[in-house]
VEXMAR-105027 format. One record per residue: residue in three letters; z, y, x of N, C-alpha, C in turn. Coordinates in steps of 0.02 Angstrom, whole numbers, plus 50000, padded with zeros to 5 digits. Example, Ala and Ser with C-alpha at 12.3 -4.5 7.8 and 13.67 -1.06 7.14 Angstrom:
% VEXMAR-105027
NODE   bator    n.c3    n.c2    n.c1   ca.c3   ca.c2   ca.c1    c.c3    c.c2    c.c1
NODE     ala   50390   49716   50660   50390   49775   50615   50390   49835   50660
NODE     ser   50354   49888   50642   50357   49947   50684   50394   50002   50645
//
This chain:
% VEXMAR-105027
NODE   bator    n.c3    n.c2    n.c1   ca.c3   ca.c2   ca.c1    c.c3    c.c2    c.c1
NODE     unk   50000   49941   50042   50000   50000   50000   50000   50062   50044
NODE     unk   49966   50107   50025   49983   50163   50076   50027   50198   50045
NODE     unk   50040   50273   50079   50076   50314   50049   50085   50353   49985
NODE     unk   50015   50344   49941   50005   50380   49864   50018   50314   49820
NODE     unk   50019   50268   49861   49992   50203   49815   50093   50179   49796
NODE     unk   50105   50188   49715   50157   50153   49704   50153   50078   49681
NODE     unk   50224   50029   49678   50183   49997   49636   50173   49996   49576
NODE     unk   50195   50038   49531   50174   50055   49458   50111   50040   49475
NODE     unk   50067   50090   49522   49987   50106   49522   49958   50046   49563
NODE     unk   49971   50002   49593   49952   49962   49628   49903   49908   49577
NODE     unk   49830   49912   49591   49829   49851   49540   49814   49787   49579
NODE     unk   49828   49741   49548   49856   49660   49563   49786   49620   49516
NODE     unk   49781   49582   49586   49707   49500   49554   49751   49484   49487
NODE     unk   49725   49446   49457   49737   49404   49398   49787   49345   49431
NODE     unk   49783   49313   49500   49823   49264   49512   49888   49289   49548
NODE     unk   49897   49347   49582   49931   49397   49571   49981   49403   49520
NODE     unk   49972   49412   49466   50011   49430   49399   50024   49370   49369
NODE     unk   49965   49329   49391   50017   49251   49355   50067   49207   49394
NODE     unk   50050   49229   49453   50097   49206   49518   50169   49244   49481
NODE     unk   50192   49314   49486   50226   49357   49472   50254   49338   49382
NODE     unk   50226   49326   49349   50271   49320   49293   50295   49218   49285
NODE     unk   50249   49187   49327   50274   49138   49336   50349   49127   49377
NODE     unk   50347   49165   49426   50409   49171   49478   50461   49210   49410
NODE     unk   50452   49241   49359   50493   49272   49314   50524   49218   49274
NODE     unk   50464   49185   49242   50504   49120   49197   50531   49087   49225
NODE     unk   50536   49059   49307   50554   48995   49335   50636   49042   49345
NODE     unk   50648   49103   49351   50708   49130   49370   50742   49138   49297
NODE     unk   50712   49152   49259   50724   49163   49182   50759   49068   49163
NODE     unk   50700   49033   49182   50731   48958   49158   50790   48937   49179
NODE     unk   50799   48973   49252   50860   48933   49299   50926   48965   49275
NODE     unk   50914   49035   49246   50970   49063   49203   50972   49018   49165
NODE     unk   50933   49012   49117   50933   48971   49053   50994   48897   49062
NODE     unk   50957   48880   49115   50965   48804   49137   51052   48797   49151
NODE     unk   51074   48858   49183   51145   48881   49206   51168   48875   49144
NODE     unk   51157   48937   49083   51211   48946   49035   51205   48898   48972
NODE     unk   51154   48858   48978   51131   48813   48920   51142   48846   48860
NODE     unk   51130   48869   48797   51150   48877   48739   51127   48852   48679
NODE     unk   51135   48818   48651   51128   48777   48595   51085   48815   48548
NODE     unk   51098   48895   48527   51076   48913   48495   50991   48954   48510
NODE     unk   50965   48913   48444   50904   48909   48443   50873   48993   48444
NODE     unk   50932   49040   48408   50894   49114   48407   50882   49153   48474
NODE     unk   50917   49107   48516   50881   49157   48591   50814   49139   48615
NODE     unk   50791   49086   48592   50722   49087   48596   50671   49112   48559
NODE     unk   50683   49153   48492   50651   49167   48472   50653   49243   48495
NODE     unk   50575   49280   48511   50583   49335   48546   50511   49385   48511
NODE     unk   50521   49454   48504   50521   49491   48470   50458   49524   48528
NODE     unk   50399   49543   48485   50366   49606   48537   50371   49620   48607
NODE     unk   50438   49659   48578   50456   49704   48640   50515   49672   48704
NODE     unk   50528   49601   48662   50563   49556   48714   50504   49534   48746
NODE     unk   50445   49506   48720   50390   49473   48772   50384   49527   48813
NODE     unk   50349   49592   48800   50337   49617   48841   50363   49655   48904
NODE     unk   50426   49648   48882   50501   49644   48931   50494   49580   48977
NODE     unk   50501   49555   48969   50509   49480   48980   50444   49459   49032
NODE     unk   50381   49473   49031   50332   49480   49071   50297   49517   49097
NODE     unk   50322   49595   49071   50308   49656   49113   50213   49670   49107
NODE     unk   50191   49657   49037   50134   49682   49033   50127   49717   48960
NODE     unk   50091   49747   48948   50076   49791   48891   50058   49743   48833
NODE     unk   50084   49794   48815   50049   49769   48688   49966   49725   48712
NODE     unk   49934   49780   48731   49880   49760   48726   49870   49705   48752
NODE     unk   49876   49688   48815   49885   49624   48856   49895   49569   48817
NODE     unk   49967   49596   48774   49987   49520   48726   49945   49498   48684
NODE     unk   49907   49556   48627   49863   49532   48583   49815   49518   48621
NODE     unk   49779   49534   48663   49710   49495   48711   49745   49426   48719
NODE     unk   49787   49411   48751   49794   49334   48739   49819   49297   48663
NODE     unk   49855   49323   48631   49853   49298   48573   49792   49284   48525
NODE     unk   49744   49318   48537   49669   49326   48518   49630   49245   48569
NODE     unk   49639   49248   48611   49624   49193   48670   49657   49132   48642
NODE     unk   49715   49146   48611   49753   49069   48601   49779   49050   48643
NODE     unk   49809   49095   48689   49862   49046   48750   49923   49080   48734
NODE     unk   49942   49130   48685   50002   49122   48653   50032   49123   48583
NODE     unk   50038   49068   48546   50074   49059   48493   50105   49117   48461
NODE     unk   50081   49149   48400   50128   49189   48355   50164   49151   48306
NODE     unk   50212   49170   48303   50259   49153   48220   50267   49222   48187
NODE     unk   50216   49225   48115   50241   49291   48082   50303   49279   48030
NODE     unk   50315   49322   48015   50397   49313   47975   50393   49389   47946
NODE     unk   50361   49384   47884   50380   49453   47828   50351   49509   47869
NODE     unk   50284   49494   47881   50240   49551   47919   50268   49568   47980
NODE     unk   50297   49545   48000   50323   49531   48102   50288   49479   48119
NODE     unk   50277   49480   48189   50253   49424   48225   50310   49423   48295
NODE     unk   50341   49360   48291   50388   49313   48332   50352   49264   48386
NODE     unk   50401   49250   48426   50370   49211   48484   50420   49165   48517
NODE     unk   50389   49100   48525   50470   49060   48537   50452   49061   48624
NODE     unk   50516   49075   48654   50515   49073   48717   50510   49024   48751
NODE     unk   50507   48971   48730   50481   48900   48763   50436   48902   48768
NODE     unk   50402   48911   48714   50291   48904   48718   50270   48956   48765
NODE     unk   50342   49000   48779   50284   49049   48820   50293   49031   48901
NODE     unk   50349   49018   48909   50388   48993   48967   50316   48911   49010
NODE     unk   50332   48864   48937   50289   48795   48950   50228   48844   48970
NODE     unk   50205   48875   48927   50125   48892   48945   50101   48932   49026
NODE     unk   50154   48964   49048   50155   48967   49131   50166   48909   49164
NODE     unk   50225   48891   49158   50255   48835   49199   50211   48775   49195
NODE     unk   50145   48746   49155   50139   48687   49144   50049   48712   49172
NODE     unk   50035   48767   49177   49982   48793   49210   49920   48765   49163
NODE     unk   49939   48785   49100   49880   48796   49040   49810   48829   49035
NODE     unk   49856   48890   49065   49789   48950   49063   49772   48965   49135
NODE     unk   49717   48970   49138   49693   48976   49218   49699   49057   49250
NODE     unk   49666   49083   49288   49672   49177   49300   49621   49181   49249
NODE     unk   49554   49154   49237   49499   49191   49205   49524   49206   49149
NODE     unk   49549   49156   49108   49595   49162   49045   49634   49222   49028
NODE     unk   49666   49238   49081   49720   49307   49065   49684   49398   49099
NODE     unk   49635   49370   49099   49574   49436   49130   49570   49484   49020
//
């Protein structure tokens, strides 16, 4: 990076960003894996938890939800997302880089 270049502004390959939110879920799981919790509502995750959660924009999400590499659950005109399907769908190496372009 040089000196103007942050990394907000830095842009990143496609394998890049799946490397990077992959290294997120596997740290996200090992929490998981630590506190175990039975309850099923922490997996269910909201918008603005995905996009927390993998550090890319609205738009990003519906381009893949449109693609089919991530599962919606709507619920009374919301759309939900279970954190497993999204977690499996990195970790099990579903979608390739071209996929998330």
């Amino acid at each position: 990076m040089n000196k103007k270049e942050t990394p907000e502004s830095k842009h990143f390959q496609s394998s890049e960003v799946r490397a990077m939110i992959k290294q997120e879920l596997n740290n996200l799981n090992t929490k998981n894996n630590e506190s175990e919790s039975s309850s099923t509502e922490s997996d269910i995750m909201t918008m603005i938890d995905l996009i927390s959660l993998l550090k890319v924009s609205r738009p990003t999400i519906y381009n893949w939800i449109e693609k089919g590499l991530i599962k919606v659950h709507p619920v009374g005109g919301r759309i939900f997302f279970k954190r497993s399907e999204v977690m499996k769908l990195f970790q099990d190496d579903k979608c390739n880089n071209e996929e998330l372009k």
